[in-house]
C-alpha positions as CSV (number, residue, x, y, z in Angstrom):
1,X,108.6,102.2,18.0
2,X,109.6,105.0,20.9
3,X,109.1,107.6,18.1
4,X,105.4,106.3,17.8
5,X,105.0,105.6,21.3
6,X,106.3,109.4,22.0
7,X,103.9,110.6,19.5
8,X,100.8,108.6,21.1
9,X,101.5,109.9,24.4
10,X,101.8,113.4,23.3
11,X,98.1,112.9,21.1
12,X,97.1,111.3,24.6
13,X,98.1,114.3,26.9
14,X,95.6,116.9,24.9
15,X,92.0,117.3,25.7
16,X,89.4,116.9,22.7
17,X,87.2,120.0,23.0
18,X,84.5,120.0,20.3
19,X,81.9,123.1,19.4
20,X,78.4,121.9,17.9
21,X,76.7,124.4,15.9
22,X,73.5,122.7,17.0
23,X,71.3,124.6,19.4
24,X,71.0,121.9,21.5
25,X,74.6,121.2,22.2
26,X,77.3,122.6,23.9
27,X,79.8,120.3,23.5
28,X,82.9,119.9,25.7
29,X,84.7,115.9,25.3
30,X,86.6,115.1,28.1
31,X,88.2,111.9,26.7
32,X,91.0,109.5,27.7
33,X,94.2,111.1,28.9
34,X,97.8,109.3,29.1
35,X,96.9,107.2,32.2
36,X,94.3,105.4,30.5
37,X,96.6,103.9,28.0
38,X,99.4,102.6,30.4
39,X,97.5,99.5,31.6
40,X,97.2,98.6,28.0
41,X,100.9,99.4,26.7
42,X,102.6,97.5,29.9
43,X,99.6,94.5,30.5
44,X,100.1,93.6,26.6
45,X,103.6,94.7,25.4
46,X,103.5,92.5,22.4
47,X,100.4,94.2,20.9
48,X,101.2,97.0,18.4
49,X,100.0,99.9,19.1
50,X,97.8,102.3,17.2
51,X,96.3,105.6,17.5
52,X,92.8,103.9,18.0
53,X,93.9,101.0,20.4
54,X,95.3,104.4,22.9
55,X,92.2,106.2,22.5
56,X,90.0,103.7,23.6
57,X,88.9,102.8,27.3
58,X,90.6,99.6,29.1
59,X,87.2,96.9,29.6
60,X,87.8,94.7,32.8
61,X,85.3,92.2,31.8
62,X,84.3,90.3,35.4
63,X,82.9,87.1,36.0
64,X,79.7,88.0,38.2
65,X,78.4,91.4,37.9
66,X,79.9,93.0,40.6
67,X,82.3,95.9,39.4
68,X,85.8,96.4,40.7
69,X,86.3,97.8,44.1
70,X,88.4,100.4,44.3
71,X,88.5,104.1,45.8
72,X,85.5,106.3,44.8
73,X,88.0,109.5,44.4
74,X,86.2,111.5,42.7
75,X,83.1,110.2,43.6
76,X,83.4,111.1,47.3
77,X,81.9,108.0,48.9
78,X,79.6,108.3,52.2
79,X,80.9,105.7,54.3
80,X,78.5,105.8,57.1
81,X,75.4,105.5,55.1
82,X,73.6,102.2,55.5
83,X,70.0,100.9,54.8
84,X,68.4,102.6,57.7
85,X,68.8,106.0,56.1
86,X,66.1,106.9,53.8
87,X,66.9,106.1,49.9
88,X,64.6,107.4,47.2
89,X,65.0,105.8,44.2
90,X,65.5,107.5,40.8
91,X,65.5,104.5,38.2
92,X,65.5,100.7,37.4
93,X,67.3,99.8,34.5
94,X,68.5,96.1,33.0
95,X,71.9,95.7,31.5
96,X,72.2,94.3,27.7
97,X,72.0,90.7,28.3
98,X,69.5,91.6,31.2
99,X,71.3,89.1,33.4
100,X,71.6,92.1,35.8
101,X,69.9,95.5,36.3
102,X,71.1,99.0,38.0
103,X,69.0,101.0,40.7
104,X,69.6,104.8,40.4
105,X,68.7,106.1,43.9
106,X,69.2,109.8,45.8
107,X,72.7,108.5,47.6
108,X,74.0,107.0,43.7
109,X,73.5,103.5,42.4
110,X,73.1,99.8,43.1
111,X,74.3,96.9,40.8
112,X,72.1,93.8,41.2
113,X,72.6,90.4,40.0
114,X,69.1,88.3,38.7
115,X,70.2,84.5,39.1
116,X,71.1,84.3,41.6
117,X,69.2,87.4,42.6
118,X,71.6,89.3,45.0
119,X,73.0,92.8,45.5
120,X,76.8,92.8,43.9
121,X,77.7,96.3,44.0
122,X,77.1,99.7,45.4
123,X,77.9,103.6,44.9
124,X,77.1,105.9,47.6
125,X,78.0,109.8,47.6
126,X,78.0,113.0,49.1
127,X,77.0,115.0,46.3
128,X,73.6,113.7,45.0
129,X,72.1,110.7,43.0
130,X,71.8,109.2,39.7
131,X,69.0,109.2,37.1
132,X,70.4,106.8,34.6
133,X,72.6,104.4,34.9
134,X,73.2,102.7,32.2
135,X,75.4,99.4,32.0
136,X,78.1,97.8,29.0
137,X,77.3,94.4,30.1
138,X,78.9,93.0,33.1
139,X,82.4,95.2,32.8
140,X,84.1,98.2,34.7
141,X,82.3,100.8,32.5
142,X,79.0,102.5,33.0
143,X,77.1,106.2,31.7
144,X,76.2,107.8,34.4
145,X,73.5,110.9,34.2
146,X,72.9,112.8,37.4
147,X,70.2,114.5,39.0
148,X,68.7,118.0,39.7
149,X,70.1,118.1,43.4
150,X,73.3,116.6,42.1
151,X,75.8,119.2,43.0
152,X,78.6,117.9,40.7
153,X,77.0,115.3,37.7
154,X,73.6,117.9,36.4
155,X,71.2,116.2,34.6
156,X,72.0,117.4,31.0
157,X,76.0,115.7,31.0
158,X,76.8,112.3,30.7
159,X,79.7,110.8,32.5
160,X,81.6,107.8,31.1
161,X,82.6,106.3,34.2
162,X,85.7,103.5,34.8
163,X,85.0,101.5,37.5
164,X,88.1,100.0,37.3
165,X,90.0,102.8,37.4
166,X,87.1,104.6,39.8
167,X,87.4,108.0,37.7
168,X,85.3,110.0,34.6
169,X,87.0,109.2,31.6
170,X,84.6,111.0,29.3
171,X,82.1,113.9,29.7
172,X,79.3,115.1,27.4
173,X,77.4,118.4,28.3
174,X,74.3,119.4,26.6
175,X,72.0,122.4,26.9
176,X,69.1,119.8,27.4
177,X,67.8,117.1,29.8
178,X,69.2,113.7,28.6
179,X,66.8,111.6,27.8
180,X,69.2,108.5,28.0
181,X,72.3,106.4,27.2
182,X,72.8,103.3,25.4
183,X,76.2,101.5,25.2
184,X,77.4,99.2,22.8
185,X,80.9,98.7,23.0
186,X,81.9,100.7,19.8
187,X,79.0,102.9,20.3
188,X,77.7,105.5,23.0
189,X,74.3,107.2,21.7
190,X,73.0,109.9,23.9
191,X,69.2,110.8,23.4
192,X,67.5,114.1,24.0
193,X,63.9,115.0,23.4
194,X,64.1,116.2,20.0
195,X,67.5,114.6,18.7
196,X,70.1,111.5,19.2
197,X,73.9,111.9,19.0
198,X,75.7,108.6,18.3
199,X,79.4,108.4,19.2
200,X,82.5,106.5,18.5
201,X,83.0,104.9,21.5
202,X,87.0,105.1,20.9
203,X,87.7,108.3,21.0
204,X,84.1,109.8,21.8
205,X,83.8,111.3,18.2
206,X,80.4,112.2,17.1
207,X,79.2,110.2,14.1
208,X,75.9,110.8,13.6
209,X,73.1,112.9,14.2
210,X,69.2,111.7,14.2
211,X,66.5,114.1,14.6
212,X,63.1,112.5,16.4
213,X,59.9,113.8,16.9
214,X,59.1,114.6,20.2
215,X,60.7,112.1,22.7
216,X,60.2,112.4,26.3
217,X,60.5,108.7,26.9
218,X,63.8,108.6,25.6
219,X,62.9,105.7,23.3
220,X,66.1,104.2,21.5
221,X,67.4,100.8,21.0
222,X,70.7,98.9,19.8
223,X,71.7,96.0,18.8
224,X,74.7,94.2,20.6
225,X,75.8,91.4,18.4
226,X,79.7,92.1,17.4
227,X,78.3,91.8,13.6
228,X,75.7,94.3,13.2
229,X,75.3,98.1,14.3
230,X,71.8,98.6,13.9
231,X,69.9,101.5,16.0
232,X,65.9,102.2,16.3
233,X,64.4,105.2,17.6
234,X,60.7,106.8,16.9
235,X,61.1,108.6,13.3
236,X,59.6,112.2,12.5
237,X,56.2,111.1,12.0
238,X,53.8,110.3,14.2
239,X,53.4,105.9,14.8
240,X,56.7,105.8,12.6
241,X,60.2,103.9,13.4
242,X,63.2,105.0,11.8
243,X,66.1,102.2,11.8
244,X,69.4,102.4,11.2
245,X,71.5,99.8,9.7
246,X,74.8,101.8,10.2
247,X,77.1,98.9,8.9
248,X,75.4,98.8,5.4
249,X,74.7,102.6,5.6
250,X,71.3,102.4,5.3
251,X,68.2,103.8,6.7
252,X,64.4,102.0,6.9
253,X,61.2,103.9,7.8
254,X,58.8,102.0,9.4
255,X,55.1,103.3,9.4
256,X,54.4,100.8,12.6
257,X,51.4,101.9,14.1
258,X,48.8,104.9,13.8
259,X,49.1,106.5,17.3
260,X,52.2,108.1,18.8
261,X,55.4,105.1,19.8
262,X,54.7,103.9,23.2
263,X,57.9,101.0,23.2
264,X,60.1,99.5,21.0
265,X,62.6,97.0,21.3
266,X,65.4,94.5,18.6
267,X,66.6,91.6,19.0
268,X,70.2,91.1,19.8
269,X,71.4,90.9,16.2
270,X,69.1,93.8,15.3
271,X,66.7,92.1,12.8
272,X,64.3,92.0,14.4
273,X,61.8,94.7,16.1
274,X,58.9,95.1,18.0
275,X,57.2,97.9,18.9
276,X,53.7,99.0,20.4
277,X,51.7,102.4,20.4
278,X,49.7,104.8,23.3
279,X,47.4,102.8,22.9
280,X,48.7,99.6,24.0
281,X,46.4,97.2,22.4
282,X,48.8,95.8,19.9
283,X,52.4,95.0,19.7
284,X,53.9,94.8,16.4
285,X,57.1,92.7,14.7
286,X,58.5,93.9,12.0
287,X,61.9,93.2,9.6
288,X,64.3,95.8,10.0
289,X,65.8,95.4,6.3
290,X,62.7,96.0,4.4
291,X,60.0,97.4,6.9
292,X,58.1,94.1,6.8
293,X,55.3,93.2,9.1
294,X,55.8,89.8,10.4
295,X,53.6,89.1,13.3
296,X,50.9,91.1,15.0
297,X,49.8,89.8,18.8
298,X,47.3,91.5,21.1
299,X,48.0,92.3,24.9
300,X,43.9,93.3,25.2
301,X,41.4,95.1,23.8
302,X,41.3,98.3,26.4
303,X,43.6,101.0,26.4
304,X,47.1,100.2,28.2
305,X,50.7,102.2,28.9
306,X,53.1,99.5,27.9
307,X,56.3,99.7,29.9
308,X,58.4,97.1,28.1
309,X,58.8,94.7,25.3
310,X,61.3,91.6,25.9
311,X,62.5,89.1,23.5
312,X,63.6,85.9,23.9
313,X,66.8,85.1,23.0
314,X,65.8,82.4,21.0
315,X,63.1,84.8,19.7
316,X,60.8,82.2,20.1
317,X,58.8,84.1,23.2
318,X,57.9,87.8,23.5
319,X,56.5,89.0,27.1
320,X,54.9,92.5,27.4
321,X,54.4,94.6,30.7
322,X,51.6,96.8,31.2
323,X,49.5,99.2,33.9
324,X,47.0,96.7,33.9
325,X,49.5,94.8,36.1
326,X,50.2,91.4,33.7
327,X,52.7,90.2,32.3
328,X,51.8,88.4,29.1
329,X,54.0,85.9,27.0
330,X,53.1,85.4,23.3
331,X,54.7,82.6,21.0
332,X,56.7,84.1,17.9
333,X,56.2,82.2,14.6
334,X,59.5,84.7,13.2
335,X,62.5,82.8,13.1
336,X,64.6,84.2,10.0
337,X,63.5,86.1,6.7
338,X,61.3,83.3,5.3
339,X,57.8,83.0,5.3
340,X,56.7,84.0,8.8
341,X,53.2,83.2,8.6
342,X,51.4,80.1,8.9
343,X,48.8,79.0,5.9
344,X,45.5,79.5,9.0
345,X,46.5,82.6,10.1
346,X,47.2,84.5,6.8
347,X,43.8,83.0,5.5
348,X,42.5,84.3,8.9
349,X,43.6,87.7,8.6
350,X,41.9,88.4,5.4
351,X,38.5,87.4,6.2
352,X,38.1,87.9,10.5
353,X,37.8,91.1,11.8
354,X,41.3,92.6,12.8
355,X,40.2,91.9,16.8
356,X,40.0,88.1,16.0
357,X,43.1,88.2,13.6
358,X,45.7,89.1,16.0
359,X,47.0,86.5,18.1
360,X,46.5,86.7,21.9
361,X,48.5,85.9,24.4
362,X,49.8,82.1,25.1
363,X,51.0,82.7,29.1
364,X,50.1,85.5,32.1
365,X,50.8,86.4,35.5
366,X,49.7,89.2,37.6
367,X,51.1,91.0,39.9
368,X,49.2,92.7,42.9
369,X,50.1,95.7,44.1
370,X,52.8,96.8,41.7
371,X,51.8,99.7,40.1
372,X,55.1,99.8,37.5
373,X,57.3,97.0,36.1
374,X,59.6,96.4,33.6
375,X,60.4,92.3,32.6
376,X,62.6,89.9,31.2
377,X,63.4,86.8,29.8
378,X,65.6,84.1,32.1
379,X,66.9,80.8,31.4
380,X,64.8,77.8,31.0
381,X,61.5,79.4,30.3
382,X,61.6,82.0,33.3
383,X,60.5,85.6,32.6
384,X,61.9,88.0,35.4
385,X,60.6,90.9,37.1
386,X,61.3,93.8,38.8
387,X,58.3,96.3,39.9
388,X,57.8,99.4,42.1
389,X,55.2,98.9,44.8
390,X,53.2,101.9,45.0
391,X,55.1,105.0,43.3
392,X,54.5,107.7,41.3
393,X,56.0,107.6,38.1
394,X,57.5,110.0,35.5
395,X,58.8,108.2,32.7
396,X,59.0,104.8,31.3
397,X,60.9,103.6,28.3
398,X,61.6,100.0,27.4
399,X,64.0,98.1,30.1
400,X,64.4,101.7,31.9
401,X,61.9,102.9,34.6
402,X,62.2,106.2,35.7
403,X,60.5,107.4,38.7
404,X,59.6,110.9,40.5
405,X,61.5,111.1,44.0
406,X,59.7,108.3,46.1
407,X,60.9,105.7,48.9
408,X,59.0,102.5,47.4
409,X,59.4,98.9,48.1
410,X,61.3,97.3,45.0
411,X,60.2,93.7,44.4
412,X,62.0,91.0,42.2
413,X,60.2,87.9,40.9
414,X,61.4,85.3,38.8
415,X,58.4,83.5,37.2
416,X,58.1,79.6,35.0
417,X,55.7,79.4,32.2
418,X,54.8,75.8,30.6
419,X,56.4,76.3,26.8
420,X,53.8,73.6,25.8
421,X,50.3,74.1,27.3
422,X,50.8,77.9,28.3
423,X,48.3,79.5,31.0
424,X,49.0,80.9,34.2
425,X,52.5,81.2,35.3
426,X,53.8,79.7,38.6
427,X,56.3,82.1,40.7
428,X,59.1,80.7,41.4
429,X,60.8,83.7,43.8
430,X,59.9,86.8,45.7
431,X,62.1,89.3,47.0
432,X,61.4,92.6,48.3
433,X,64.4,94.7,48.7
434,X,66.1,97.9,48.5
435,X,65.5,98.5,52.1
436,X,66.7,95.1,53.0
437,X,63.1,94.2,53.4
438,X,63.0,90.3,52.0
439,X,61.8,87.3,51.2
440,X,61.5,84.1,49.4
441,X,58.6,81.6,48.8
């Protein structure tokens, strides 16, 4: 036992430093050192230890969603900055079970709880803001990407950041803008424009490599159910989805649409996708075994940019945001691998025109003023909302809204919808924040 523990701690006290021949990448891994396993070996001395269990990160899971407090070292906090000072914001971004979302703004970021709504946690620092921040659920660990005028965290590195332990315990550098990060918790995948890198989130080794055609969205999805690894991304022709079930080792092509991949988005377990096109008339749902179509629903008939598709967890409701300022929710007849159709609507399709086939939408709401909005399911047949009154924007991908350097009013609505008759859906809260400007109704 002290010959293996002596051995891990040796393996722990050298830096991985990896050398892509890809011209994309240049590749340094700052992983875990020896002080990230010591919580581990003296919290749970009866657990064996492995080479794995000491490579990987401690997870503080947390009750709420605010993350440990503890000093920002290296971060460099800026104590004296409050909410008078002038904040631009950088991104809005929901965490995997969407239960809360982070704010990337010019002084760092901002950790937000939906129900209730409230503000849990807060970065601020001396040396620039955040582009992308993206969440593991509700625990210690985030991926941070910084900005331009971010004098220590560019934006083509990722940093893997404990909260817990308020340090970087991973680094990726890339020759390229980062497009963005998705966690799982085995997983970190790092997209670029032209390529995705997917990791082993234990000891940061790169597993696979996925060539895209052009992505500037940053479009990529997992799934988060312990059971399945699945990842979808756009594939290397235009309209198509490529899918990967990395579990069963296998790879489905899915010719979705005609037009160039707007959004796309899987359920939890991965089985599931949806996806919509540029032109943002259509969203599309689709098996990810076989490539099957399963449902079709139309958002309108003129030409929309979709900012984001949400499923249900119950994938019995889809909701679907748009520049035309409305969210709609559609009703989902896909509920396993069956027969997903009903009897009227496959006879439908084959004789009505494709503009009466597709099914329109069962509930709406619009939202004045808010010129870009990314939404959400809640519990008992809510949808949530979080918009950007009045900016500019530069790129939106599904759940991730990321803006040009602006000083907007953020608003937060939670909204009902009637599961039975459908129609117009009542708002249920208001809050305008960011700037501490809020309030209910």
């Amino acid at each position: 036992m002290k010959g293996l523990k002596r051995d891990l701690q040796t393996f722990l006290s050298i830096k991985i430093h990896v050398t892509l021949s890809d011209s994309n990448l240049s590749v340094f891994l700052s992983t875990f050192d020896q002080r990230d396993l010591l919580p581990a070996i003296h919290n749970d001395s009866s657990k064996p230890m492995t080479s794995t269990d000491s490579a990987s990160p401690v997870i503080h899971p947390r009750e709420g969603c605010g993350l440990h407090e503890a000093p920002m070292d290296p971060l460099q906090p800026e104590p004296q900055l409050n909410d008078n000072e002038e904040t631009e914001l950088y991104s809005v971004s929901w965490n995997q079970d969407s239960g809360c979302f982070a704010t990337g703004t010019s002084h760092g970021f901002r950790i937000y709880n939906c129900n209730p709504f409230k503000e849990t946690f807060r970065r601020d620092l001396k040396t620039g803001g955040f582009k992308i921040i993206e969440m593991l659920f509700r625990c210690n660990i985030l991926a941070l990407v910084g900005t331009k005028v971010n004098t220590q965290y560019p934006p083509n590195n990722v940093i893997i950041w404990d909260d817990f332990q308020s340090r970087c315990i991973g680094e990726f550098s890339f020759r390229s803008e980062i497009r963005a990060v998705k966690l799982r918790r085995d997983r970190v995948v790092v997209v670029l424009e032209h390529k995705i890198y997917v990791y082993n989130f234990m000891d940061l080794k790169l597993l696979h490599q996925i060539e895209t055609l052009a992505n500037p969205r940053g479009l990529c999805c997992l799934s988060h159910h312990p059971n399945t690894s699945v990842l979808a991304c756009p594939g290397l022709q235009r309209g198509q989805v490529r899918v990967e079930h990395f579990g069963l080792n296998r790879t489905t092509l899915i010719n979705a649409h005609d037009s160039k991949i707007a959004c796309l988005t899987l359920t939890m377990d991965g089985l599931l996708l949806a996806t919509a096109s540029l032109r943002g008339t259509l969203i599309r749902i689709f098996n990810t075994m076989d490539g099957t179509r399963l449902q079709e629903v139309r958002r309108g008939v003129d030409r929309a940019d979709i900012y984001n598709i949400a499923l249900s967890p119950n994938v019995q409701w889809l909701a679907v945001s748009s520049d035309k300022g409305t969210v709609h929710i559609f009703s989902l007849r896909v509920r396993g691998f069956g027969d997903h159709r009903s009897t009227d609507s496959t006879a439908a399709t084959g004789v009505l025109p494709k503009y009466f086939s597709s099914e329109w939408s069962f509930a709406q709401f619009h939202f004045p003023g808010i010129t870009q909005f990314i939404t959400t399911f809640g519990s008992q047949n809510t949808v949530i909302v979080v918009g950007l009154d009045g900016s500019a924007l530069l790129m939106i991908s599904n759940s991730f809204l990321l803006c040009l350097h602006v000083r907007p009013t953020i608003s937060f609505y939670r909204c009902s919808f009637d599961p039975v008759n459908g129609g117009e859906m009542v708002k249920q809260e208001y809050v305008r924040f960011l700037k501490a400007e809020a309030a209910s109704r």
